[in-house]
TIBA-231313 format. One line per 4 residues: number of its first residue (from 0); their letters; for each residue x, y, z of C-alpha. Coordinates in steps of 0.5 Angstrom, whole numbers, padded with zeros to 4 digits. Each point is the difference from the previous one (the first is absolute). Last residue first. Example, Ala and Ser with C-alpha at 12.3 -4.5 7.8 and 13.67 -1.06 7.14 Angstrom:
1 = SA = 0027/-0002/0014 | -0002/-0007/0002
//
This chain:
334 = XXXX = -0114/0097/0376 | 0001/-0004/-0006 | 0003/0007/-0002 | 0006/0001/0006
330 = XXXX = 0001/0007/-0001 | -0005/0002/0006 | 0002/-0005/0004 | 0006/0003/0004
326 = XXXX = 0006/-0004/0002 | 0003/-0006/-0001 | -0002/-0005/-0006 | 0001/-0008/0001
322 = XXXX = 0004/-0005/0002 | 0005/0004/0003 | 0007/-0001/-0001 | 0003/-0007/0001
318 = XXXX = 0002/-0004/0007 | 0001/0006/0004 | 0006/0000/0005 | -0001/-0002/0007
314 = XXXX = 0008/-0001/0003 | 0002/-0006/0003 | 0007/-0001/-0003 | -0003/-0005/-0005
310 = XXXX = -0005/0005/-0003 | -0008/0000/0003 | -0006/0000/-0003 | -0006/0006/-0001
306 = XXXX = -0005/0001/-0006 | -0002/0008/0000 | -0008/0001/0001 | -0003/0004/-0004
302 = XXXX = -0005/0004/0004 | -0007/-0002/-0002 | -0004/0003/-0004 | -0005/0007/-0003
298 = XXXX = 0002/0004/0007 | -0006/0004/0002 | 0000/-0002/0007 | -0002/-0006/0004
294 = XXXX = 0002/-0007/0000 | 0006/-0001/-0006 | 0003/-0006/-0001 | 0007/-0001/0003
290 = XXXX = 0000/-0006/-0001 | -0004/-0002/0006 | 0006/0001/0007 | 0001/0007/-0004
286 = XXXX = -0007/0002/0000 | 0000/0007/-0004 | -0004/0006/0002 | -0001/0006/-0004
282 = XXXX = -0001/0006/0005 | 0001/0006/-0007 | 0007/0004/0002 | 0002/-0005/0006
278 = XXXX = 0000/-0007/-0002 | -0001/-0005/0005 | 0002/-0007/0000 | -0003/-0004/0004
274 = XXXX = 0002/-0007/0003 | -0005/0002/0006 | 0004/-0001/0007 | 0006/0003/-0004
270 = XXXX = -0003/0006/-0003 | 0005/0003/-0005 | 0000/0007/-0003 | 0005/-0001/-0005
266 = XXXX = -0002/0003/-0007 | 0004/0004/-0006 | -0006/0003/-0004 | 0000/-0003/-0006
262 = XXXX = -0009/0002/-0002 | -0003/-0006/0002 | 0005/-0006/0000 | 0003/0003/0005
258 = XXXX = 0008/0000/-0001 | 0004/-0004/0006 | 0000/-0007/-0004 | -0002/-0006/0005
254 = XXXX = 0006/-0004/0004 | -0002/-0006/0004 | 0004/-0002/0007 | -0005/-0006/0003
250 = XXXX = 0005/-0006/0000 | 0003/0003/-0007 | -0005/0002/-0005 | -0001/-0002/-0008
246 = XXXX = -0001/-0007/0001 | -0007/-0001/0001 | -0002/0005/-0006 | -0002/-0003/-0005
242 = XXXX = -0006/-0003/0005 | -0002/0006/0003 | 0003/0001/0005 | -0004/0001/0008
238 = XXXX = 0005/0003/0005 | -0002/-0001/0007 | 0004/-0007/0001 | 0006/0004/-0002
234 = XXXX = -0001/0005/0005 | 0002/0006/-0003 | 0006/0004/-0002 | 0001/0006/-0004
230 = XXXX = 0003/0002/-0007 | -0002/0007/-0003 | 0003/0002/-0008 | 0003/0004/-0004
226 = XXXX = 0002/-0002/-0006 | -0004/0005/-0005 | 0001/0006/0002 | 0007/-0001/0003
222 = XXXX = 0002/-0002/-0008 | -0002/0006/-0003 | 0003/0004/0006 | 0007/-0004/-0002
218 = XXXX = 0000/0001/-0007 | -0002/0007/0001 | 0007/0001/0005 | 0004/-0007/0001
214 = XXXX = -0001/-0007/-0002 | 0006/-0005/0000 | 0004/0003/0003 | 0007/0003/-0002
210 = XXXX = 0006/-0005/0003 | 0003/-0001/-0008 | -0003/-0008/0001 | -0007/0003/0003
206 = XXXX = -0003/0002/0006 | -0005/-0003/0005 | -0004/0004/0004 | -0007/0001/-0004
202 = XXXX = 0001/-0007/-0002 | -0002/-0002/0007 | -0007/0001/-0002 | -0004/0003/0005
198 = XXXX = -0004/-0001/0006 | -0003/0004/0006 | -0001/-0005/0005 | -0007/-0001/0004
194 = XXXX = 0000/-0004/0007 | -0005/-0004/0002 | 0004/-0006/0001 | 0007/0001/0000
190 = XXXX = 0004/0002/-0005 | 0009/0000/0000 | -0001/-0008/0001 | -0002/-0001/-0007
186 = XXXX = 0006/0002/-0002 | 0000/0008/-0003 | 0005/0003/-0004 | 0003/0008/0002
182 = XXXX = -0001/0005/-0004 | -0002/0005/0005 | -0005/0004/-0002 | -0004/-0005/-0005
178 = XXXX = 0001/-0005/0005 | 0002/-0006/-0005 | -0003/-0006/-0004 | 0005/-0004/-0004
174 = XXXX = 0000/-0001/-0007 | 0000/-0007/-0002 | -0005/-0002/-0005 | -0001/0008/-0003
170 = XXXX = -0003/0006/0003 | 0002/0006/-0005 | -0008/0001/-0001 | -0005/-0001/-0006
166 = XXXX = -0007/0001/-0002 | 0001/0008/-0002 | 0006/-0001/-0004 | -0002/-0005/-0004
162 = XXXX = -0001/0006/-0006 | 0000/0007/0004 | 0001/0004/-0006 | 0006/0004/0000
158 = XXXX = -0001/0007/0003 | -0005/0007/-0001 | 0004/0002/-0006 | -0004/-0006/-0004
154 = XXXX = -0006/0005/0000 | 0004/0003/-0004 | -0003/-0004/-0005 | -0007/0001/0000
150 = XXXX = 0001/0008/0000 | 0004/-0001/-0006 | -0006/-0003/-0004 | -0006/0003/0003
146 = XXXX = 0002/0006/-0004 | -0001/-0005/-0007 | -0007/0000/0003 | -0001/0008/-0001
142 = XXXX = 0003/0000/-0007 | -0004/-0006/-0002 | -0006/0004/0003 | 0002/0007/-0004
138 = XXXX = 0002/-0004/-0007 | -0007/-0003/0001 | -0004/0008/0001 | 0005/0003/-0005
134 = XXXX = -0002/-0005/-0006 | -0007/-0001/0002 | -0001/0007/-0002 | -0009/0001/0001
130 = XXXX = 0000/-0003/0006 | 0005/0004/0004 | -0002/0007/-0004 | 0002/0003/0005
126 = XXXX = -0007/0005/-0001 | -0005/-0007/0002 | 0004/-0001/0006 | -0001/0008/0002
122 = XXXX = -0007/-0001/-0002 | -0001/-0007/0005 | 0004/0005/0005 | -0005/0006/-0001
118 = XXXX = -0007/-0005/0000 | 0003/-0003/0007 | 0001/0006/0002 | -0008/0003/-0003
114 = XXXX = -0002/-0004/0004 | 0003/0001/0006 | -0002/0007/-0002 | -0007/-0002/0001
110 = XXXX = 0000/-0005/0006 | 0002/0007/0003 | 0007/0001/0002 | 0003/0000/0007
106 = XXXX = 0003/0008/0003 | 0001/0006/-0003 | 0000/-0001/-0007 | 0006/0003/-0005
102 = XXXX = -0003/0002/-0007 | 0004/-0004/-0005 | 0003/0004/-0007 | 0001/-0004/-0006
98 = XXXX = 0006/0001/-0005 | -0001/-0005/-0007 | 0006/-0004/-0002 | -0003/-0008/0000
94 = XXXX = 0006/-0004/0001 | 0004/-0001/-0007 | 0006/0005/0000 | 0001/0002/0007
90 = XXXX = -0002/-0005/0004 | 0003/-0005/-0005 | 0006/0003/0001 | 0000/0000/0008
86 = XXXX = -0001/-0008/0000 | 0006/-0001/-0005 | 0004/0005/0004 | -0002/-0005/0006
82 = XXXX = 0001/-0006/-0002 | 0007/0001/-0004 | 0001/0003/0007 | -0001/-0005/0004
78 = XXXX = 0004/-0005/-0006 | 0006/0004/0000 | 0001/0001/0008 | -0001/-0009/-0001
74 = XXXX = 0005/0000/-0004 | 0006/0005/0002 | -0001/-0001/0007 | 0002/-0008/-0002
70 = XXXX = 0004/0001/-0004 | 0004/0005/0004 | 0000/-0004/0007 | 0002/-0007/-0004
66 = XXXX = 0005/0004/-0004 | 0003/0002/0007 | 0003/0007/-0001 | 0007/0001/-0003
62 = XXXX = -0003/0003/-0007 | -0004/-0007/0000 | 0003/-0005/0004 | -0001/-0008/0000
58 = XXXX = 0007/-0001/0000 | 0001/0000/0007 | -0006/-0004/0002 | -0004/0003/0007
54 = XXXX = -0006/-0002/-0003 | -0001/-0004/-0006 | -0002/0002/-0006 | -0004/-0004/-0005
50 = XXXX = -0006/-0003/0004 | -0003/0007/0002 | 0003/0002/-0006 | -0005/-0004/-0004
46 = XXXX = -0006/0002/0005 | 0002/0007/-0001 | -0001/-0002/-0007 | -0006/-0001/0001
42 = XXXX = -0003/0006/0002 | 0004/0004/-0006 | -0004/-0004/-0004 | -0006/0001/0002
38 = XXXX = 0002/0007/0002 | 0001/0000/-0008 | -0007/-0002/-0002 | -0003/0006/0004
34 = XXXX = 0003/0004/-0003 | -0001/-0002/-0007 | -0007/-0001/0002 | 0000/0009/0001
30 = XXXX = 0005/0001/-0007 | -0006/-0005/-0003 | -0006/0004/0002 | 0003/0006/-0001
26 = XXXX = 0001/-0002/-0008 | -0007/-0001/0000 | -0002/0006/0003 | 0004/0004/-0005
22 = XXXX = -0003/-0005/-0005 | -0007/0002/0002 | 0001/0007/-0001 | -0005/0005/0003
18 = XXXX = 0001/-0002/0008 | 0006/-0003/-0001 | 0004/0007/-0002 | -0004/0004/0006
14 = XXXX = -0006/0004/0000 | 0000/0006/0003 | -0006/0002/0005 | -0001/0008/0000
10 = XXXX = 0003/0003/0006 | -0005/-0002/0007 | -0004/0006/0003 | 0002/0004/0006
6 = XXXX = -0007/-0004/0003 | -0001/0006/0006 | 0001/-0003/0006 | -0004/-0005/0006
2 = XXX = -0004/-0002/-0005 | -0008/-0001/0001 | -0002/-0007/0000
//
């Protein structure tokens, strides 16, 4: 191929210091594993500080600024850059140090220059020395994967571990089911056949000794999320309950979980006539005069169904929480 500009000439090739002196190179070798060797100290103390200081405490400042911030920038910054001065010192001292110049091809190469690719990385690799200086190349990985270190645990700033939380709600023995407008209690009298109430926990309403309430703000969406629920009344004698569950209704009024057991969506799309449930995002329909099992759609498991009895003022509370996990699926590992 004919060059598109006259070949200027390169100046005479200079060797450097570890190309002519093996205890140079040698002592390069080790400044450049010695790097790599202090990120991977550095990465792990960023999981020490992590645990060590906490955020937000008084007396963990460093020159009026958060120790937790400081430590933590500190450490981490030190062992990125130690990576990347140390990658760069290897370049510069060790790597093949030959200048090459590259035609630059119109469109797709030929078999031929693909090649010839493959032979020019395969020969870059051969020139870093990778092979021949296990030193640098195993302090390198352990540099590497100490990084992975600290990524593992700030992924503990995206919020606490679920634990539990996940298969209970607030519902209790004797928590009353109220309108989740209004508040207001429900008696057997309040539902009529084929209606649908929109429910939740009293507790909602409540308030403690001091007169705040007992749940407000995050704590409170959190637990409207899982506690919701959907009650309706049906003929007793279309109902049919498993055998645990005969005592779980009141003359027909039963109280099924609101959260689609599909993906969570909210659900209270009642058809009367058929006992059907029907959630709007993805059509799963439940059967509530059957359990509330699922008889279309692509939801994994029946709706959970809220155990119901009456207190002595004639008001429907819960008999205990749910028995089992509301909600999605997905996380659900037997599932």
């Amino acid at each position: 191929m004919d060059e598109p500009i006259p070949n200027p000439g390169l100046h005479e090739h200079e060797p450097r210091p570890t190309d002519v002196e093996e205890a140079a190179a040698k002592r390069a070798e080790r400044q450049i594993a010695t790097m790599f060797g202090l990120s991977s100290v550095f990465a792990v103390l960023f999981v020490v500080c992590y645990f060590v200081f906490d955020i937000g405490d008084d007396w963990d400042s460093i020159l009026g600024f958060g120790a937790s911030t400081v430590t933590l920038g500190l450490t981490l910054g030190m062992a990125l850059l130690l990576i990347g001065i140390a990658a760069i010192q290897w370049a510069r001292k060790l790597m093949s140090d030959v200048e090459i110049v590259e035609m630059r091809h119109p469109a797709a190469s030929p078999e031929s220059d693909r090649e010839q690719a493959i032979a020019s990385f395969n020969a870059g690799v051969s020139d870093s020395g990778i092979g021949r200086r296990p030193l640098i190349r195993n302090s390198m990985i352990g540099a590497l994967a100490a990084l992975g270190l600290p990524a593992i645990v700030a992924l503990r700033d995206l919020g606490p571990l679920p634990g539990d939380k996940l298969s209970k709600t607030v519902w209790a023995k004797g928590v009353r089911v109220v309108n989740d407008v209004s508040g207001i209690p429900i008696k057997p009298s309040d539902v009529v056949i084929g209606q649908l109430v929109n429910g939740e926990p009293g507790l909602f309403f409540q308030e403690n000794e001091e007169g705040e309430p007992l749940f407000e703000g995050t704590e409170l969406l959190q637990a409207k999320a899982k506690a919701a629920v959907i009650m309706v009344r049906m003929r007793p004698d279309e109902i049919t309950p498993t055998k645990e569950r005969e005592n779980w209704g009141i003359d027909g009024i039963l109280c099924y979980s609101k959260i689609c057991t599909h993906v969570g969506c909210p659900i209270s799309l009642w058809e009367q006539q058929t006992h059907h449930l029907l959630c709007p995002c993805h059509q799963s329909t439940f059967d509530l005069a059957d359990n509330g099992k699922v008889v279309f759609g692509p939801a994994a498991r029946p709706l959970p169904q809220l155990p119901l009895m009456l207190d002595d003022e004639g008001y429907i509370v819960a008999q205990s929480d749910f028995l089992e996990p509301v909600g999605p699926s997905y996380w659900e590992r037997g599932e």
